[in-house]
N, C-alpha and C positions, 0 to 999 in steps of 0.2 A: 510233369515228370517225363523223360525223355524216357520210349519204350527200352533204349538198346542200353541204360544203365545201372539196372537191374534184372535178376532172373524172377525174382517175388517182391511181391507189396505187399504190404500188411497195413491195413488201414482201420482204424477204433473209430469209434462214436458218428457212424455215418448218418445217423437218425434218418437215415431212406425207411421207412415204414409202408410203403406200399409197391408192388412190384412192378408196377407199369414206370413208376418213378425209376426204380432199378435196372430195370432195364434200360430204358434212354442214356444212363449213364454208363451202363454196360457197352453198350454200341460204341461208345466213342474209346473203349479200349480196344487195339486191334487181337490180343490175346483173348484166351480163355479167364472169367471173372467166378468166384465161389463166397459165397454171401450166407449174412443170418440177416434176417430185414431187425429192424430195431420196433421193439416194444412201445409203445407211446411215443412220449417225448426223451427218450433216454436209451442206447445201446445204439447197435446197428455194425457191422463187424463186414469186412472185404478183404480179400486176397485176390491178389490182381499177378496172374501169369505173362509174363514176355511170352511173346508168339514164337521168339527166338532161343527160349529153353529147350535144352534137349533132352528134357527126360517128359516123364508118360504120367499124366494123372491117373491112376488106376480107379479109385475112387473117392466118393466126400462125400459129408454129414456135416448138419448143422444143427444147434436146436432152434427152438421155437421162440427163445428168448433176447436174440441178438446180441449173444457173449459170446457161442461158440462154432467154430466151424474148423472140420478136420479132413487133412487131404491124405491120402498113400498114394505116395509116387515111386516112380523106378528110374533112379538115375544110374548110369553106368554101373549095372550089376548089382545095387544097392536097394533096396528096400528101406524108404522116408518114414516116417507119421510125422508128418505136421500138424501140429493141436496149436490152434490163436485162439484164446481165451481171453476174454478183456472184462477180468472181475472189478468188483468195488469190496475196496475194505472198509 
């Protein structure tokens, strides 16, 4: 993916489950990266920031289960919650 084609990614089923593995991968995004590592062999959840977005992560949470991860940003006077959720029904 070209960094300058998007402000957010949102990426499902990374099955990255250990975080040295996440990391490495992290590295090679020039942006800010906000993660749930994946449970076994199943989940794994990524939002991948452009370096070139112009608003402000304020803060994020993840669970422990690699479904969920949530960011509050401040774009142009605006207050975000982004909730990526990647359930199974």
């Amino acid at each position: 993916m070209r960094t300058n084609s998007a402000d957010v990614c949102l990426v499902q089923e990374t099955l990255i489950c250990d975080i040295l593995s996440f990391r490495a991968l992290s590295a090679r995004w020039p942006g800010p990266s906000y993660w749930s590592l994946a449970f076994g062999r199943q989940g794994g959840i990524l939002i991948l920031i452009s370096e070139l977005f112009d608003g402000k992560v304020v803060s994020w949470n993840k669970d422990t289960g690699g479904r969920v991860v949530n960011l509050v940003l401040d774009l142009e006077n605006t207050r975000l919650n982004l909730i990526f959720m990647h359930l199974r029904i």
